[in-house]
C-alpha positions in Angstrom: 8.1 -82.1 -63.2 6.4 -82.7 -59.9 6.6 -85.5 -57.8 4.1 -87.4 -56.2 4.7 -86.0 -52.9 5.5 -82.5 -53.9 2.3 -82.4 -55.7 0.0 -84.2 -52.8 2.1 -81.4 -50.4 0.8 -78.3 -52.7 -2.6 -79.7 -52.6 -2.5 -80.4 -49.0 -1.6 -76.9 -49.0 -4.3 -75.5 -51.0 -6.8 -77.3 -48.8 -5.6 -75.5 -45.8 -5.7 -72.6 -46.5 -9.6 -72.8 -48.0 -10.2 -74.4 -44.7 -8.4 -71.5 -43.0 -10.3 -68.6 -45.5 -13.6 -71.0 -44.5 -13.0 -70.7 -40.7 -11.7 -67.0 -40.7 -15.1 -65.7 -42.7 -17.2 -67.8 -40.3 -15.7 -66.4 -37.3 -15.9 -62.8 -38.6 -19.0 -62.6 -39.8 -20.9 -65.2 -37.4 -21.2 -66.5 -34.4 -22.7 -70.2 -33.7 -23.3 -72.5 -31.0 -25.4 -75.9 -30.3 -28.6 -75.6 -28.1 -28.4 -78.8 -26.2 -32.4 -78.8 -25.1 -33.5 -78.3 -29.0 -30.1 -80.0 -30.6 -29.9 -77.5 -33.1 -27.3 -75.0 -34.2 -28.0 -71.4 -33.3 -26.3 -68.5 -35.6 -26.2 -65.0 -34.7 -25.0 -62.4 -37.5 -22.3 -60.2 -36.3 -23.8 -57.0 -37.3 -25.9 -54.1 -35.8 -29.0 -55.1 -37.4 -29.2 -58.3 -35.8 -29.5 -58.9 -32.4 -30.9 -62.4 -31.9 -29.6 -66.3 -32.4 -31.5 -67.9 -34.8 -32.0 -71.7 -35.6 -29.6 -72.5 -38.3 -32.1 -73.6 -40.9 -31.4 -75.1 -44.9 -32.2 -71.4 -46.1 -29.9 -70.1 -43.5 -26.9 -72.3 -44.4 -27.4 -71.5 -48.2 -27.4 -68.0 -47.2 -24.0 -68.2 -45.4 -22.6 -70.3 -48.1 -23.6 -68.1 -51.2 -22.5 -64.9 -49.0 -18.6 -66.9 -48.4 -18.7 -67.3 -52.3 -19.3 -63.7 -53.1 -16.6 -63.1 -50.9 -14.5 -65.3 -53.1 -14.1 -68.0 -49.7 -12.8 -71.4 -51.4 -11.0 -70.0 -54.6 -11.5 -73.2 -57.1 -14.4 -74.8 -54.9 -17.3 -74.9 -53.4 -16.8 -73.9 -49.8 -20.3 -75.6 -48.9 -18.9 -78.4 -47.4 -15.7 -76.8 -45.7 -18.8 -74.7 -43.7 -20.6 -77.6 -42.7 -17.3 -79.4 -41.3 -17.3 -76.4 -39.1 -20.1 -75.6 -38.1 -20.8 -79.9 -37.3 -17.6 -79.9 -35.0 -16.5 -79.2 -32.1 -15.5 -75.4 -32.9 -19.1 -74.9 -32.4 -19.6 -74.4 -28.8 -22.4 -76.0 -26.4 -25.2 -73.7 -24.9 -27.3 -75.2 -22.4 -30.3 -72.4 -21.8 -31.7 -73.6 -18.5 -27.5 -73.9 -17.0 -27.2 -70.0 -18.9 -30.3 -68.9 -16.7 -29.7 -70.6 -13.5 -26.2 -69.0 -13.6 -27.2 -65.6 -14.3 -29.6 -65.4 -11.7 -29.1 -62.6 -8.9 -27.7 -64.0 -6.0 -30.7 -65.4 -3.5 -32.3 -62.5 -1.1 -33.2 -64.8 1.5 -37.1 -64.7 0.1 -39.1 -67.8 -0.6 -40.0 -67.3 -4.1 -41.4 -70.7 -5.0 -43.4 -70.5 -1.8 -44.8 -67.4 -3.3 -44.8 -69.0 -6.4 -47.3 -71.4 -5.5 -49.1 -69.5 -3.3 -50.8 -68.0 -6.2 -52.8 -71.5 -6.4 -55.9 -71.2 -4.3 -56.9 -73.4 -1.6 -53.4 -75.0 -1.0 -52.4 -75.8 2.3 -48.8 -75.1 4.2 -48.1 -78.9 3.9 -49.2 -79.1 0.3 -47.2 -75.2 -0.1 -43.6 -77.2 1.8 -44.5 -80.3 -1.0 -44.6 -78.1 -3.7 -42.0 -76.4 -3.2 -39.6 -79.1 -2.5 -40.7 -81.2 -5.9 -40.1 -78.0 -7.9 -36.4 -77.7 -6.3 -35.9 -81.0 -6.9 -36.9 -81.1 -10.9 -34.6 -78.5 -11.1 -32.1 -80.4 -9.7 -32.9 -83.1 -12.1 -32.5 -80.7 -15.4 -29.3 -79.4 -14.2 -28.3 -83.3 -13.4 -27.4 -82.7 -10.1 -28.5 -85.7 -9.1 -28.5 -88.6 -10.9 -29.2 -91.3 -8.3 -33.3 -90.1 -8.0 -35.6 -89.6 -10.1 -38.6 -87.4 -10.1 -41.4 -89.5 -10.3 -43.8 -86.8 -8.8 -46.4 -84.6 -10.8 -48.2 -82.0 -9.3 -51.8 -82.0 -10.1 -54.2 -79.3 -9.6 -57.6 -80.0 -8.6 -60.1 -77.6 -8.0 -63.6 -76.0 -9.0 -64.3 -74.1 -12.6 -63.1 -71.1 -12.5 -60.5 -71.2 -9.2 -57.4 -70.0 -11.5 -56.1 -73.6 -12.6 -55.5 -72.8 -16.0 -54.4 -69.1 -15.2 -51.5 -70.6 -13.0 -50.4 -73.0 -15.0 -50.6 -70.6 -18.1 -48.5 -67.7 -16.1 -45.8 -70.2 -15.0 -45.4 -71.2 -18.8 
């Protein structure tokens, strides 16, 4: 007969290596990682079919779950909640999207391109071209936290007659 401990040992046992068949069928068959701008979990099937992350949605987790069962992941149980201690830890890495951007950028060419930026808005002056340009470097700044001491308290506004390209610049720029 079993002891207490022997038996608490087996089980402890058991557990890991569901946890381990959990974590090896996530890793294989998935990749995951949380957007820090939206907050949400991203997923991405690794397959050849699918090529983009997706927002890891109710119908997406049931998905991944009822896949790990018909794999037989979790033996005896459930490995619904073994899934969601993964993918709600820290084994999911952190994406930031603007810091992915800004470091994949070609390295500068020594051209102005805000200037020329905002040199698609009509009717703006060099001064108002120099302002622009240096609250747009500096609310960059402020999203990649490069400064915490400021803030940006400055918001462009564009004034204008109907029909001077307002909207179009401010739609393009989006």
């Amino acid at each position: 007969m079993e002891t207490k401990s022997n038996l608490k040992s087996s089980m402890m046992a058991g557990n890991q290596s569901a946890i381990y068949q959990v974590e090896s069928f996530l890793e294989e068959f998935y990749l995951f990682r949380r957007n820090v701008l939206n907050g949400k979990t991203e997923f991405f099937c690794i397959n050849p079919e699918e090529k983009n992350w997706k927002v890891l949605t109710a119908e997406a987790f049931n998905s991944i779950v009822r896949c790990a069962k018909k794999l037989g992941i979790g033996e005896k149980k459930s490995p619904r909640q073994d899934i969601e201690e993964y993918i709600k830890s820290d084994a999911v890495p952190v994406f930031d999207p603007i810091q992915e951007y800004m470091n994949k950028l070609p390295k500068w060419d020594g051209k102005n391109h805000v200037a020329a930026l905002f040199g698609r808005i009509p009717g703006l002056t060099s001064e108002q071209l120099g302002w622009c340009a240096t609250w747009f470097r500096s609310a960059v700044a402020h999203w990649l936290q490069m400064d915490m001491l400021h803030g940006n308290e400055a918001v462009p506004v564009l004034i204008g007659q109907q029909g001077c390209g307002k909207s179009t610049f401010a739609v393009r720029l989006l």
